[in-house]
C-alpha positions in Angstrom: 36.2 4.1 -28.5 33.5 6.4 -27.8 34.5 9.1 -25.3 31.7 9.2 -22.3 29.3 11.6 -22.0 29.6 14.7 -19.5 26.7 15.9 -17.4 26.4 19.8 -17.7 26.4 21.7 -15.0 22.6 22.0 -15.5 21.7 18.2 -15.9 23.6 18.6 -12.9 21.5 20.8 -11.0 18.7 19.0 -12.5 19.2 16.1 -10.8 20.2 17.5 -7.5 17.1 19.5 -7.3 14.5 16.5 -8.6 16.6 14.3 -5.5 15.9 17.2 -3.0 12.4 17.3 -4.4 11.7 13.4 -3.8 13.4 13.2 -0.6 11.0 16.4 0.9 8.1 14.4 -0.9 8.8 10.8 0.8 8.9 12.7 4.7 5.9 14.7 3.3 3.8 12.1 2.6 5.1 9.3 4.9 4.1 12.0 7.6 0.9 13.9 5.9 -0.5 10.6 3.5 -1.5 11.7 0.0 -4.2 14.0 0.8 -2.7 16.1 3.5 0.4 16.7 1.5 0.2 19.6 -0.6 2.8 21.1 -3.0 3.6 23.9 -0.6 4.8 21.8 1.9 6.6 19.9 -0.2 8.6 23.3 -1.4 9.4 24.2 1.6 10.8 21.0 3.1 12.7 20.7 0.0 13.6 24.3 0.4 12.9 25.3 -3.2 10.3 27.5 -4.7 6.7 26.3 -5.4 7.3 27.2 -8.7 10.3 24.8 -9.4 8.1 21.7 -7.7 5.9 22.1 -10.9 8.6 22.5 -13.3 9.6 19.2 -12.5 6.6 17.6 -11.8 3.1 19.0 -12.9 0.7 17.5 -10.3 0.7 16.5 -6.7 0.1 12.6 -8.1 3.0 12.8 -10.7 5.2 13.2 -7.6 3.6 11.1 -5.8 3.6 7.9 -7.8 7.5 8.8 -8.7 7.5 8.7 -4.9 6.1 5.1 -4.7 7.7 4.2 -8.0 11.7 5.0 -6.6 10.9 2.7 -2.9 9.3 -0.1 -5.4 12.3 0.3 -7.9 15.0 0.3 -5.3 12.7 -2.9 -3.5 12.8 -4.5 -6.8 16.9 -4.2 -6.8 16.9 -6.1 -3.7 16.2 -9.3 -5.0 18.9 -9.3 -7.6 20.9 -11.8 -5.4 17.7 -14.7 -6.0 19.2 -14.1 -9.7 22.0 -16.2 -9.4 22.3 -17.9 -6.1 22.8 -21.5 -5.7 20.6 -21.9 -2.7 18.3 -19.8 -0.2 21.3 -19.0 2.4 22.9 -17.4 -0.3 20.0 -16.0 -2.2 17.9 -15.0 0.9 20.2 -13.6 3.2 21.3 -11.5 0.7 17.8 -10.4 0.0 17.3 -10.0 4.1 21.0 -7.6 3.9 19.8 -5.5 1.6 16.2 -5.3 2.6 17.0 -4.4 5.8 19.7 -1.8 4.7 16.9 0.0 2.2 14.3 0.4 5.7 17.3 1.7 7.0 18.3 4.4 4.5 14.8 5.0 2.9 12.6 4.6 5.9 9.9 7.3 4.8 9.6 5.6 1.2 8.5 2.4 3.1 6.1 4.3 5.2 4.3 5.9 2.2 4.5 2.4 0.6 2.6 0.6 3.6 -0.1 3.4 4.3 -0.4 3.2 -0.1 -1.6 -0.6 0.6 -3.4 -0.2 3.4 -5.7 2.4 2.1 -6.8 -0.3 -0.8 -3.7 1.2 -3.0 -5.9 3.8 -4.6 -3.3 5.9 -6.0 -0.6 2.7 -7.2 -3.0 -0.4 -7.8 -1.8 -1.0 -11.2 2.1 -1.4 -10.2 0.4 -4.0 -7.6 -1.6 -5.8 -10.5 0.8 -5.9 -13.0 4.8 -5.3 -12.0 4.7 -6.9 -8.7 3.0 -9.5 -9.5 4.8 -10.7 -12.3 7.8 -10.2 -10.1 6.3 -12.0 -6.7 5.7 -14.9 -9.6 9.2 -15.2 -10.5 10.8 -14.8 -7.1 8.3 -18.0 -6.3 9.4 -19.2 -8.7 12.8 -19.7 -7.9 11.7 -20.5 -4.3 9.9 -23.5 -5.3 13.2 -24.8 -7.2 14.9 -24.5 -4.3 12.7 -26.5 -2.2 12.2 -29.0 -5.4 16.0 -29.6 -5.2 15.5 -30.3 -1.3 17.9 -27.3 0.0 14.7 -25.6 1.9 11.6 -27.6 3.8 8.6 -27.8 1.4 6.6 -24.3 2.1 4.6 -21.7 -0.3 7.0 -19.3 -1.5 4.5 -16.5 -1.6 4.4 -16.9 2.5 7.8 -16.9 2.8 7.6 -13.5 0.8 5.4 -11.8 2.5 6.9 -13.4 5.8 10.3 -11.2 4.5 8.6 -8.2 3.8 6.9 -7.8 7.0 10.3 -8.9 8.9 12.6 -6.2 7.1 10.3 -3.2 6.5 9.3 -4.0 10.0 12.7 -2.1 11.0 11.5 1.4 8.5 7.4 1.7 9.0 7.5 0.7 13.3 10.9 2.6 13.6 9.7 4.8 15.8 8.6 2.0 18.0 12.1 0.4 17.7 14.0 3.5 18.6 11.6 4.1 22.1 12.5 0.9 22.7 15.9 0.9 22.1 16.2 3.7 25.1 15.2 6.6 21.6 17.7 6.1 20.6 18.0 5.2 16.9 19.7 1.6 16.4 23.9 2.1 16.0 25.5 0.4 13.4 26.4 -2.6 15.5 22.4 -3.1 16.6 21.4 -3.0 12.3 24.0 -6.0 12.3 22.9 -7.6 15.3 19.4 -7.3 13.6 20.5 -8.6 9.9 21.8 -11.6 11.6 18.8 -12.8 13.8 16.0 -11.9 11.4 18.7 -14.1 8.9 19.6 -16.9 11.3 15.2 -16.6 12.4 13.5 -17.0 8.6 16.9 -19.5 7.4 16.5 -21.8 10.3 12.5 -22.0 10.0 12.6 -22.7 6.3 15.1 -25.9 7.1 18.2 -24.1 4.9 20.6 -24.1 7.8 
């Protein structure tokens, strides 16, 4: 049996710094957009030298679409559960859980995401051409068998989609307008669960599944 491999203590560092770099880089340009981020700024919200921003990543747009690529990735993860679930309760309120738990914890990769798109995707329009929708066709796809089987009301998947994504990143890209709301206070851990279960009990009830 092959013994497992130990990270060194300088993949280790490796990684720590490229996660410190990525996390500066998602508030920078969630806050900035592309062209008023700069490298600098990066560095120094990261708290690292210029210098070590280029070691790891040679351009402004390298880190940028690595950026965009890690919130698409992690978004992509999410719908694992449509893999294997026997029906849309289990299937899509799983997706909703999770959904809602990534605008939670990644909130400024959302952000850049949605300003990305709204700008005409100038930067990322290939991943929209090519990964996401071959994976917005297979997601249908299993949509559609669900309603062929009768365990949803007869609707186009693709709404329902987008319907999902504007519900659950809803809670990352307007959170500022949620908190003010919510007294500014950001939501508590009992208020994210109060949310899970009505945008879950909202979209499963619509779509005729419960």
């Amino acid at each position: 049996m092959a013994e497992p491999i130990r990270m060194t203590k300088r993949d280790a560092a490796r990684r720590e710094n490229e996660a410190r770099i990525l996390a500066a880089a998602e508030k920078v340009f969630a806050e900035a957009g592309f062209g008023g981020a700069t490298m600098q700024l990066i560095a120094d919200m990261a708290g690292l030298p210029k210098a070590n921003l280029h070691y790891y990543f040679d351009t402004k747009e390298e880190l940028y679409r690595k950026v965009v690529q890690q919130i698409f990735e992690i978004w992509l993860h999410a719908a694992d559960s449509f893999d294997n679930a026997p029906g849309p309760v289990e299937g899509i309120g799983a997706y909703i859980d999770a959904k809602m738990d990534i605008s939670r914890h990644h909130p400024f990769g959302s952000k850049v995401w949605a300003s990305e798109v709204m700008h005409g995707a100038p930067v990322i329009q290939d991943y929209l051409e090519t990964t996401l929708r071959d994976w917005t066709k297979g997601r249908a796809a299993v949509i559609q068998r669900w309603v062929d089987e009768g365990k949803m009301a007869p609707i186009d998947p693709r709404h329902l989609l987008y319907m999902l994504w504007a519900a659950t990143q809803h809670y990352a890209d307007f959170g500022h307008q949620i908190e003010t709301l919510n007294g500014g206070r950001p939501l508590t851990d009992r208020q994210w669960r109060e949310a899970k279960e009505s945008v879950k009990t909202v979209i499963l009830r619509g779509i005729g599944a419960i």
